[in-house]
DSSP file (Angstrom, degrees, kcal/mol; ACC not computed):
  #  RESIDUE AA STRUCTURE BP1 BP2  ACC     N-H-->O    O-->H-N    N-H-->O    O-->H-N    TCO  KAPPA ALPHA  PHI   PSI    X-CA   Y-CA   Z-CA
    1    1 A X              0   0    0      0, 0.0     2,-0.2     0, 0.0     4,-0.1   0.000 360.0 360.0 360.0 122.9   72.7   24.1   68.4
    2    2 A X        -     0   0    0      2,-0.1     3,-0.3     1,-0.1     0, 0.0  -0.557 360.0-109.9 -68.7 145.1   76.2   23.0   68.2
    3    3 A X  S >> S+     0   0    0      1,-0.5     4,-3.5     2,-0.3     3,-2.6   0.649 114.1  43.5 -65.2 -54.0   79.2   25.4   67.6
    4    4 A X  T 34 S+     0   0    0      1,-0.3    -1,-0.5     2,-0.2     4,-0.2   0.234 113.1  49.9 -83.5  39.0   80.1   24.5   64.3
    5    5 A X  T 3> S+     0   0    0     -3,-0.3     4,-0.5     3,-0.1    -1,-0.3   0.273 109.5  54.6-134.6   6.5   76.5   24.4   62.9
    6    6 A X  H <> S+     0   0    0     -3,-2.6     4,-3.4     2,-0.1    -2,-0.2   0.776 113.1  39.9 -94.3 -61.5   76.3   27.8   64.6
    7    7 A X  H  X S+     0   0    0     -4,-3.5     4,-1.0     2,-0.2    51,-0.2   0.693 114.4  59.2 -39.5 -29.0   79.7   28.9   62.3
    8    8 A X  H >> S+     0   0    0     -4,-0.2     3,-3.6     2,-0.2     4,-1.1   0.945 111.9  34.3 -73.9 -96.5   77.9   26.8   59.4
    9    9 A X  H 3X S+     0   0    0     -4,-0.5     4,-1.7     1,-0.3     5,-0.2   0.695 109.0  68.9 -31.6 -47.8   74.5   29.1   59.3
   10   10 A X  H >X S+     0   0    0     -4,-3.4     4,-1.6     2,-0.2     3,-0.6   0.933 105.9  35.6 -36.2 -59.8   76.7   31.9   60.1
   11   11 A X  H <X S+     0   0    0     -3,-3.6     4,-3.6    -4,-1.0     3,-0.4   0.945 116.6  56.6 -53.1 -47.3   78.3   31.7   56.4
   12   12 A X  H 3X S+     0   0    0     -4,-1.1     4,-1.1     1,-0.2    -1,-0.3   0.775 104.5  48.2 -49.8 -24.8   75.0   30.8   55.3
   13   13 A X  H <X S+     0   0    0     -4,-1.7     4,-2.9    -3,-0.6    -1,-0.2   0.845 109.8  53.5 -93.9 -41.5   73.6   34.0   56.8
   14   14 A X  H  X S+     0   0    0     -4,-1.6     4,-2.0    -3,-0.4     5,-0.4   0.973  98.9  67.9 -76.2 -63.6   76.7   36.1   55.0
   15   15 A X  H >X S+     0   0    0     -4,-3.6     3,-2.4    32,-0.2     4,-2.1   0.809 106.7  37.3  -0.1 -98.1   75.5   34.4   51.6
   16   16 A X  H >X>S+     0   0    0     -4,-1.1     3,-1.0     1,-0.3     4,-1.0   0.957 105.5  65.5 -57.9 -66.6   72.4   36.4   51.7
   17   17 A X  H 3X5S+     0   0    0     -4,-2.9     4,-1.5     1,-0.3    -1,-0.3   0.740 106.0  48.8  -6.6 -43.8   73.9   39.6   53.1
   18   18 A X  H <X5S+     0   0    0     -3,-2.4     4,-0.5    -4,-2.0    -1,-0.3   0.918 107.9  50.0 -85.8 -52.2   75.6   39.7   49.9
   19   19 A X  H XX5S+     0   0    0     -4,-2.1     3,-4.1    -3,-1.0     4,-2.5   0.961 106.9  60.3 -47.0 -55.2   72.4   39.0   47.6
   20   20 A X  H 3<5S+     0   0    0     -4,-1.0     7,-0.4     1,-0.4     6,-0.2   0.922 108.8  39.8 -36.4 -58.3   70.8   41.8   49.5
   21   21 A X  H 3<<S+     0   0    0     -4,-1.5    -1,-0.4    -5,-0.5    -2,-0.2   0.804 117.4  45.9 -61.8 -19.7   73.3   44.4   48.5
   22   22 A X  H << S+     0   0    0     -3,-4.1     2,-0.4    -4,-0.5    -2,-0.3   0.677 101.3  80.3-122.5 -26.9   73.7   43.3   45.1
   23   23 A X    >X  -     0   0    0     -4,-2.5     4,-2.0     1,-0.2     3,-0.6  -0.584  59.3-171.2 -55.8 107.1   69.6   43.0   44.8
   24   24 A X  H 3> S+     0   0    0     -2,-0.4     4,-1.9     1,-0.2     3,-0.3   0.948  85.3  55.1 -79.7 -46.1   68.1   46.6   44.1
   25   25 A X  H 3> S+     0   0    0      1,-0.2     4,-1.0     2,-0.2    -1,-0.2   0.579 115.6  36.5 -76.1  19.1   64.7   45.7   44.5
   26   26 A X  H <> S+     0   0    0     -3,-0.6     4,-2.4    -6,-0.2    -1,-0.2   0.591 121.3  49.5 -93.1 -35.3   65.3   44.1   48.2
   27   27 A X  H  <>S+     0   0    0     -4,-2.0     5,-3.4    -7,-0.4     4,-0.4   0.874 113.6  44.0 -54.8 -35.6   67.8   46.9   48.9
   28   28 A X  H >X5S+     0   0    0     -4,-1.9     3,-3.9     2,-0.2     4,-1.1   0.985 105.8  57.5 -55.3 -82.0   65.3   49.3   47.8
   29   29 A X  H 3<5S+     0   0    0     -4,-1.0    -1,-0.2     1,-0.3    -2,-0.2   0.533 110.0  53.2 -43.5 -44.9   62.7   47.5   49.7
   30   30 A X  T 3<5S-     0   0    0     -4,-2.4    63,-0.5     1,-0.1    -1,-0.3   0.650 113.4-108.4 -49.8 -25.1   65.5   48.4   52.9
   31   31 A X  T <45 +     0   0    0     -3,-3.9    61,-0.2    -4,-0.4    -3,-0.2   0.514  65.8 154.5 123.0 -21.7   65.8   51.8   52.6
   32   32 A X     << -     0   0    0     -5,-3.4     2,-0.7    -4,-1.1    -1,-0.3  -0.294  35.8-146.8 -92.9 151.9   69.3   51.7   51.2
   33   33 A X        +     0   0    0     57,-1.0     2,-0.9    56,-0.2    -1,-0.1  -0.609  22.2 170.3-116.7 119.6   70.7   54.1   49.2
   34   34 A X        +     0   0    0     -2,-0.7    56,-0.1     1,-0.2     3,-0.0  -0.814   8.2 170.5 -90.4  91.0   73.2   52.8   46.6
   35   35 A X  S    S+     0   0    0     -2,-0.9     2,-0.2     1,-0.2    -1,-0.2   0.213  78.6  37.3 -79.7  14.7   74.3   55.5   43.8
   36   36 A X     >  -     0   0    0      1,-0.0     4,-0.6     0, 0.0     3,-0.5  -0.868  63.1-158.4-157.7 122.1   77.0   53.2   42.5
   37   37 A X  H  > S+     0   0    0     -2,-0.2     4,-0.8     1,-0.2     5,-0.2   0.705  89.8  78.5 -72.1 -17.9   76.7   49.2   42.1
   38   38 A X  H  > S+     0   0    0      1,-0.2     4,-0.6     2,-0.2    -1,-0.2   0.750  94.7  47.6 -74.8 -52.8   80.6   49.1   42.1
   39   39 A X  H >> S+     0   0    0     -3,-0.5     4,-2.6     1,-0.2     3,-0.9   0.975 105.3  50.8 -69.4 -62.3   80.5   49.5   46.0
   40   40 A X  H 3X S+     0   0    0     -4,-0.6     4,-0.6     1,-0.3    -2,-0.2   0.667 111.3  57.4 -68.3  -3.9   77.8   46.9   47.3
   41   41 A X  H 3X S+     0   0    0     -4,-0.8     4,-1.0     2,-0.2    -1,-0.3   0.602 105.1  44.9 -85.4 -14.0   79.9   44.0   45.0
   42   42 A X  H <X S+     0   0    0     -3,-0.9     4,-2.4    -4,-0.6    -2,-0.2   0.907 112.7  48.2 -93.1 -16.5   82.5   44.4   46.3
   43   43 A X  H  X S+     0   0    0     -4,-2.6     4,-1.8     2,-0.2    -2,-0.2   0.782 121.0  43.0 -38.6 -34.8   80.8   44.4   49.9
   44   44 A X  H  X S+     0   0    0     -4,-0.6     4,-1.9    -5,-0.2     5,-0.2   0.686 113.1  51.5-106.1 -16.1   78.9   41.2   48.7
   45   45 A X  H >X S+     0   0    0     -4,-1.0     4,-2.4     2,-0.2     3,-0.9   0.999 111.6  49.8 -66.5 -60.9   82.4   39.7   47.0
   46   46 A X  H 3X S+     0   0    0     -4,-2.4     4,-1.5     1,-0.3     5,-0.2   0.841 114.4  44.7 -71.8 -67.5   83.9   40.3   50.4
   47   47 A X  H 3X S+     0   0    0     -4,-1.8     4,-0.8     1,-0.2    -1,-0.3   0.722 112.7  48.4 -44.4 -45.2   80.9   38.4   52.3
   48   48 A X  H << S+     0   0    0     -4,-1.9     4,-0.5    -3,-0.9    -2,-0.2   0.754 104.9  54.8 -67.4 -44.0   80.7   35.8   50.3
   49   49 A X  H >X S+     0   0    0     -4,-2.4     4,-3.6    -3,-0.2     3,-2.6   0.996 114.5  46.9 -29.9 -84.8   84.7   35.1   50.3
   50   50 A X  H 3X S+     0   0    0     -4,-1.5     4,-3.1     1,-0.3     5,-0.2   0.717 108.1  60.2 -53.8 -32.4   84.2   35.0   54.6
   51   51 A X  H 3X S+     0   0    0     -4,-0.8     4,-0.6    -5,-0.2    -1,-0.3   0.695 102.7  47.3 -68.7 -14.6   81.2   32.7   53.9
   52   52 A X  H <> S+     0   0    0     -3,-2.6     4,-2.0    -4,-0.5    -2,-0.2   0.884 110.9  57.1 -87.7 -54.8   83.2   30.3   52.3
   53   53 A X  H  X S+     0   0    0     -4,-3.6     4,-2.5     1,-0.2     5,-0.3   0.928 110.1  37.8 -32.2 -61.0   85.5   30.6   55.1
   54   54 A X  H  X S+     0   0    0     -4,-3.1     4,-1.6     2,-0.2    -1,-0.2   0.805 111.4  57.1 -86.8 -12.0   83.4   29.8   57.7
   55   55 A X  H  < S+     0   0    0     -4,-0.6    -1,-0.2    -5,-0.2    -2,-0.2   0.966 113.8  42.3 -64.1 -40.8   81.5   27.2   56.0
   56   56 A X  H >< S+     0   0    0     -4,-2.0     3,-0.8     2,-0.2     4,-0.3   0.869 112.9  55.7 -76.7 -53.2   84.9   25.5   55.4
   57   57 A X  H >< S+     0   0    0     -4,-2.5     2,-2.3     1,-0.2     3,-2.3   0.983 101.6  67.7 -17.0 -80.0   86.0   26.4   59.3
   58   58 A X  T 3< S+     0   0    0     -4,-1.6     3,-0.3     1,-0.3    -1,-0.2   0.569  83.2  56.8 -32.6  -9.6   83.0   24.7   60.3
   59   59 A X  T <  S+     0   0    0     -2,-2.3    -1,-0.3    -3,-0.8    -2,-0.2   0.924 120.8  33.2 -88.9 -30.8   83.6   21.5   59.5
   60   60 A X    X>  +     0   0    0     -3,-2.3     4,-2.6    -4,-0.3     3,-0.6  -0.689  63.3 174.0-106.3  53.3   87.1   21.7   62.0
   61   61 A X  H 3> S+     0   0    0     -3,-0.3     4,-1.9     1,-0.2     7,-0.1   0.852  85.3  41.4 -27.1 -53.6   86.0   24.3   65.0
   62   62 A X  H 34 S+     0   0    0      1,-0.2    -1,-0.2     2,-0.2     3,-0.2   0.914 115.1  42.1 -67.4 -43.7   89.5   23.2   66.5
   63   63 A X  H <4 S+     0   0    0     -3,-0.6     3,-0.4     1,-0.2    -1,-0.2   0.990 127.5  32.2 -62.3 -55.6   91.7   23.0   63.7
   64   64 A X  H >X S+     0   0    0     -4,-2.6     3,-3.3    -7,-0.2     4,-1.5   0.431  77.8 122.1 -95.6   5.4   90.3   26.5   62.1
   65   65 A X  H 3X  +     0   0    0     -4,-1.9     4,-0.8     1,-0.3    -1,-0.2   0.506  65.0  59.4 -75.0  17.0   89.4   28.3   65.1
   66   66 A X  H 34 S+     0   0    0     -3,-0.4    -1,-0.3     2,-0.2     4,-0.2   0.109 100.1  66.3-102.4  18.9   91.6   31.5   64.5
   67   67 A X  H <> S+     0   0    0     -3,-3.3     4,-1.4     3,-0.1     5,-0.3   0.615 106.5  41.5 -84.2 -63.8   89.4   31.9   61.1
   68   68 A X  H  X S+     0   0    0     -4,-1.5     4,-1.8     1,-0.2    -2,-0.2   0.764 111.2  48.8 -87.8 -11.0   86.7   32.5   62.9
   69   69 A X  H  X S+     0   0    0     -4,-0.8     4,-1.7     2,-0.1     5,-0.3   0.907 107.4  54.1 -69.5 -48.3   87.7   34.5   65.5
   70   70 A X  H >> S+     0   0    0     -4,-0.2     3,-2.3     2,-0.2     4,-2.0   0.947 107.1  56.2 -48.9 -67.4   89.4   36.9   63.3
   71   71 A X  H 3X S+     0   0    0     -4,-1.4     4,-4.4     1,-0.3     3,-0.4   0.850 103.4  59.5 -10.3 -66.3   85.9   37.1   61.4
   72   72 A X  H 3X S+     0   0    0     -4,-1.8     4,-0.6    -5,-0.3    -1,-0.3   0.851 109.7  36.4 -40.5 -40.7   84.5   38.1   64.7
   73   73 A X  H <X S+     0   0    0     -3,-2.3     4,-0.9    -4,-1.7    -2,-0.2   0.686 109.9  64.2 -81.4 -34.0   86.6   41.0   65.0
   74   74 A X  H >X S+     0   0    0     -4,-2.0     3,-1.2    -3,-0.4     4,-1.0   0.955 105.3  47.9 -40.5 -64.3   86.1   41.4   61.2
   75   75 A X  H 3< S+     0   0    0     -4,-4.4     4,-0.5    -5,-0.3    -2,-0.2   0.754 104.8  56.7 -78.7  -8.1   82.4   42.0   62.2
   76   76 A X  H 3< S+     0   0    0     -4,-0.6     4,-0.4    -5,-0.2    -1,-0.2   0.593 104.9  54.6 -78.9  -5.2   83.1   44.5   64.9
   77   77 A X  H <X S+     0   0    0     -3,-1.2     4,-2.7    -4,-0.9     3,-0.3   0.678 109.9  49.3 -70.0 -23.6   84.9   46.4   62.3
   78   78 A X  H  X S+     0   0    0     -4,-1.0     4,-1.4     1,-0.3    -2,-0.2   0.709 106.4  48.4-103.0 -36.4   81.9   46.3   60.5
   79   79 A X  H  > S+     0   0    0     -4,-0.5     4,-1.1     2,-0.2    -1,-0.3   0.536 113.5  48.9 -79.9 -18.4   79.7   47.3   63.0
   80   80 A X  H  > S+     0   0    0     -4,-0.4     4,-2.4    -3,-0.3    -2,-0.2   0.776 113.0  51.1 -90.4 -64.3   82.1   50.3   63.8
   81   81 A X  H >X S+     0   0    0     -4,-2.7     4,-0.8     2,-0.2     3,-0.7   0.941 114.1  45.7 -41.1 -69.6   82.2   51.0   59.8
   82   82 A X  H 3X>S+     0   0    0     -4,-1.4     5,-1.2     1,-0.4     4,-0.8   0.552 107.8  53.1 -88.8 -33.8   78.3   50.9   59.8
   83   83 A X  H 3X5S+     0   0    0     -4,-1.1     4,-0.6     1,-0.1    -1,-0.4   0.980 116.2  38.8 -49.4 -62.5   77.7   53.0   62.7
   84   84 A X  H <<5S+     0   0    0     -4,-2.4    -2,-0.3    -3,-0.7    -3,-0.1   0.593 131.5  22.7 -71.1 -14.2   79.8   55.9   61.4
   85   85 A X  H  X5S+     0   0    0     -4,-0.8     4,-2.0     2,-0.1     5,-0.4   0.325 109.4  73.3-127.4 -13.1   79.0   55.8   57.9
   86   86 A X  H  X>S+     0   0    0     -4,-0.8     5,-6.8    -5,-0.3     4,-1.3   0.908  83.2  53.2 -47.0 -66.0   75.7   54.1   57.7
   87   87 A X  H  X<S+     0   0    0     -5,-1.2     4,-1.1    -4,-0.6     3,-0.3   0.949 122.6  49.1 -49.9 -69.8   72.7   56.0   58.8
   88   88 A X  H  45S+     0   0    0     -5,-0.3    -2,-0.2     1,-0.2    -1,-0.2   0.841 127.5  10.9 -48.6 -64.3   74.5   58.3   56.2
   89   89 A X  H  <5S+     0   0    0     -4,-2.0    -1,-0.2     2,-0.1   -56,-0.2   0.553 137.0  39.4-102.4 -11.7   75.4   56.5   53.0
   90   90 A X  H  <5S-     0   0    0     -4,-1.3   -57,-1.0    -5,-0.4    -3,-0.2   0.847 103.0-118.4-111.9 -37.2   73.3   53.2   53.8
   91   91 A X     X< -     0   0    0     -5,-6.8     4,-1.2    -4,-1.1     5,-0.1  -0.359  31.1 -81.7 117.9 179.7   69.9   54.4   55.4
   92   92 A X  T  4 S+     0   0    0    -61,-0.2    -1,-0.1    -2,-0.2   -61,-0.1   0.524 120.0  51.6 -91.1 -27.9   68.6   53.7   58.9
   93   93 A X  T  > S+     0   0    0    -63,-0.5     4,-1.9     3,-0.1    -1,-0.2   0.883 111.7  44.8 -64.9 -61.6   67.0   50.5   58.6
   94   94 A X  H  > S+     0   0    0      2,-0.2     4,-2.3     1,-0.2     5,-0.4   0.926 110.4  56.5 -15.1 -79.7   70.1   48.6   56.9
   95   95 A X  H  X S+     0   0    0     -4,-1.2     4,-0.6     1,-0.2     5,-0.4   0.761 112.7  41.8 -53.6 -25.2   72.5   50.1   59.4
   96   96 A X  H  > S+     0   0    0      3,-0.1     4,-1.9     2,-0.1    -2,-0.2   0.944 116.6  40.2 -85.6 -42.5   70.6   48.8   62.1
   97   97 A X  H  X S+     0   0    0     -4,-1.9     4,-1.2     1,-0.2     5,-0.2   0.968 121.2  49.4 -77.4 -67.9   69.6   45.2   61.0
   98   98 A X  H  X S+     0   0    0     -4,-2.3     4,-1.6     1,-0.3     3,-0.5   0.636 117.2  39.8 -35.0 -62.9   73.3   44.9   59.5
   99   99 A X  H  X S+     0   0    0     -4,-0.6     4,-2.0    -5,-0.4     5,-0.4   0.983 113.6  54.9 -65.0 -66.5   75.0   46.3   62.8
  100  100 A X  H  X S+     0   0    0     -4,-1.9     4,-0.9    -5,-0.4    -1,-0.2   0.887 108.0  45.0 -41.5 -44.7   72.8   44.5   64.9
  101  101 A X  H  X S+     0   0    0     -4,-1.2     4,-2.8    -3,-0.5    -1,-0.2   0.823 112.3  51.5 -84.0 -30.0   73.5   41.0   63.5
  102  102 A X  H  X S+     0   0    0     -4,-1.6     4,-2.4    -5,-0.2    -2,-0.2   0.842 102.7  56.8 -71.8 -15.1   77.3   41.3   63.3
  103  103 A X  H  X S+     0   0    0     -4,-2.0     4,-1.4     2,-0.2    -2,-0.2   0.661 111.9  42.2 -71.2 -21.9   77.5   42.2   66.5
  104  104 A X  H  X S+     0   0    0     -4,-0.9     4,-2.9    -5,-0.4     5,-0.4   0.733 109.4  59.2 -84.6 -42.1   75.7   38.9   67.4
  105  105 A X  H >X S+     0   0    0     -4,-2.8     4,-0.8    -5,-0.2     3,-0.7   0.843 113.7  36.2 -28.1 -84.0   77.8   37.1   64.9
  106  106 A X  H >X S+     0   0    0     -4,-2.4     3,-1.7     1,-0.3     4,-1.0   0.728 115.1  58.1 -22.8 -70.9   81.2   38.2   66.9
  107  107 A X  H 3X S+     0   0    0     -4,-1.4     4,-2.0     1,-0.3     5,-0.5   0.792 105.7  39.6 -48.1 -43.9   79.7   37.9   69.8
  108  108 A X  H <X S+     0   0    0     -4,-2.9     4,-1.5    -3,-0.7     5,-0.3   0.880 115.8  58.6 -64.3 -21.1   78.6   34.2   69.8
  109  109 A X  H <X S+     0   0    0     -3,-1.7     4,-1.3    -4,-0.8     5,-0.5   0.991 114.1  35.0 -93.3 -32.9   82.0   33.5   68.1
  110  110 A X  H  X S+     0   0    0     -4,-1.0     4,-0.7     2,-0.2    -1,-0.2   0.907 111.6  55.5 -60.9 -31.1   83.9   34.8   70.8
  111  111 A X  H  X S+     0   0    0     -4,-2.0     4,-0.9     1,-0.3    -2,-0.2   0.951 120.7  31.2 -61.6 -61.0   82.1   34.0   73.5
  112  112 A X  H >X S+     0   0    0     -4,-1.5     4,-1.7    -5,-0.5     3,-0.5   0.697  92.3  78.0-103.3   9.8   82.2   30.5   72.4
  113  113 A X  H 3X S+     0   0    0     -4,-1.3     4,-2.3    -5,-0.3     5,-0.4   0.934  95.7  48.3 -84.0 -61.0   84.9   29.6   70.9
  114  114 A X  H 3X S+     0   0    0     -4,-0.7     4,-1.1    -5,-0.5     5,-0.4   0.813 114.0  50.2 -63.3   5.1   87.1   29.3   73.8
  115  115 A X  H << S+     0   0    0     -4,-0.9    -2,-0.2    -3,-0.5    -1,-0.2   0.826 116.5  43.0 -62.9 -38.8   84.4   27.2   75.5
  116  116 A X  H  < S+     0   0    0     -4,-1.7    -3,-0.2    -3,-0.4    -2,-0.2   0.976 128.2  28.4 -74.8 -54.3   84.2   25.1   72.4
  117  117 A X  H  < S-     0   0    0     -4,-2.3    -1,-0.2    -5,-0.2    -3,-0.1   0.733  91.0-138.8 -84.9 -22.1   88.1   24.9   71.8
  118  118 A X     <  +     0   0    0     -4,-1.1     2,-0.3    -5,-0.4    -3,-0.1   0.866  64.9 124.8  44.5  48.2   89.3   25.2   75.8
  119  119 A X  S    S-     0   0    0     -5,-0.4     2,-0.3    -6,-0.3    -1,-0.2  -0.650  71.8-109.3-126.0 177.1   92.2   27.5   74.4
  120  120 A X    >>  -     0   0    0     -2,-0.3     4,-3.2    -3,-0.1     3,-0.8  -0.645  36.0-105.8-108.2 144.5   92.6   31.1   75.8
  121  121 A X  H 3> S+     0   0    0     -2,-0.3     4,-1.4     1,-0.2     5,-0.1   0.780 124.8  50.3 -69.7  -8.4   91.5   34.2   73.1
  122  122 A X  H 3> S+     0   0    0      2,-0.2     4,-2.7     3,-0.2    -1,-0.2   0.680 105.2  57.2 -91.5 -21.7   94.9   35.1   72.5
  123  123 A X  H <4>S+     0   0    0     -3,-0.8     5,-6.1     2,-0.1    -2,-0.2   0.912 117.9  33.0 -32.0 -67.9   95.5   31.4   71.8
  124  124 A X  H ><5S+     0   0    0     -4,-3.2     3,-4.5     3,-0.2    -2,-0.2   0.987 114.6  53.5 -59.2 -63.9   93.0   31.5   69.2
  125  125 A X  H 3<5S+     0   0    0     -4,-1.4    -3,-0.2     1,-0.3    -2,-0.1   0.876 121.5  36.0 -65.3 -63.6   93.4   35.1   67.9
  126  126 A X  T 3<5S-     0   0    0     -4,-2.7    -1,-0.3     1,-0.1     3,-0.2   0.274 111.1-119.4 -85.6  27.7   97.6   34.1   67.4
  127  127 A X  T < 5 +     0   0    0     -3,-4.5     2,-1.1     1,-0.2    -3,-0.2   0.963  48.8 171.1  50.7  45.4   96.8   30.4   66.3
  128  128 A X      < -     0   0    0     -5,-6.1     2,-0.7    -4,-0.0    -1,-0.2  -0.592   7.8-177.7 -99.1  84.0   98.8   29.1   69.2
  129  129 A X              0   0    0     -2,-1.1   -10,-0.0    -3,-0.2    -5,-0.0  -0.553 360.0 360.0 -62.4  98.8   97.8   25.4   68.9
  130  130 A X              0   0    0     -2,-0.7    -1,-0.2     0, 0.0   -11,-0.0   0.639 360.0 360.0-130.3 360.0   99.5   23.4   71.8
């Protein structure tokens, strides 16, 4: 699969993240526990924002690729978050599929994006276009 059709699906993938959380009876179905809707919209605003991003990134690997590296690093935050407060406040299932799949996001978007772009990660990461 090529790079940007990887970043494309990627957004596509955040899309649904977002439903999930804002769905109870597929959240239910997870496990999760939600006492407040307040929290998973703005989780699912937030995902869906970053989907928009990287659909729109996608179209220009080169031009936009310090969008979607920061995102990567975005999703190790995320994975970080989900470990320390998940199992708790999100349940055990969640917290795994959720952790598990940004942590392949990132990874494929570092990992390739300085194949894809031939730029250095600090290139990318400070937009140094030369």
């Amino acid at each position: 699969m090529a790079f940007d059709r990887l970043v494309f699906w990627s957004g596509i993938w955040n899309i649904g993240l977002g439903f999930i959380l804002v769905t109870p009876p597929i959240n239910q179905f997870l496990g999760m526990h939600i006492p407040n809707p307040f929290w998973p919209w703005i989780a699912a605003a937030f995902l869906w924002y970053t989907s928009a991003v990287l659909i729109l990134a996608s179209r220009d690997v080169q031009l936009f690729a310090s969008f979607i590296y920061w995102e990567a690093l975005l999703r190790f935050l995320a994975v970080l978050i989900l470990i320390a407060f998940g199992f708790t406040y999100i349940g055990v299932l969640a917290t795994v599929l959720f952790a598990i799949t940004d942590f392949a996001w990132g990874i494929c978007y570092v990992v390739g994006l300085p194949r894809v772009t031939g730029r250095t990660h600090a290139s990318i990461l400070l937009d140094r276009r030369a």
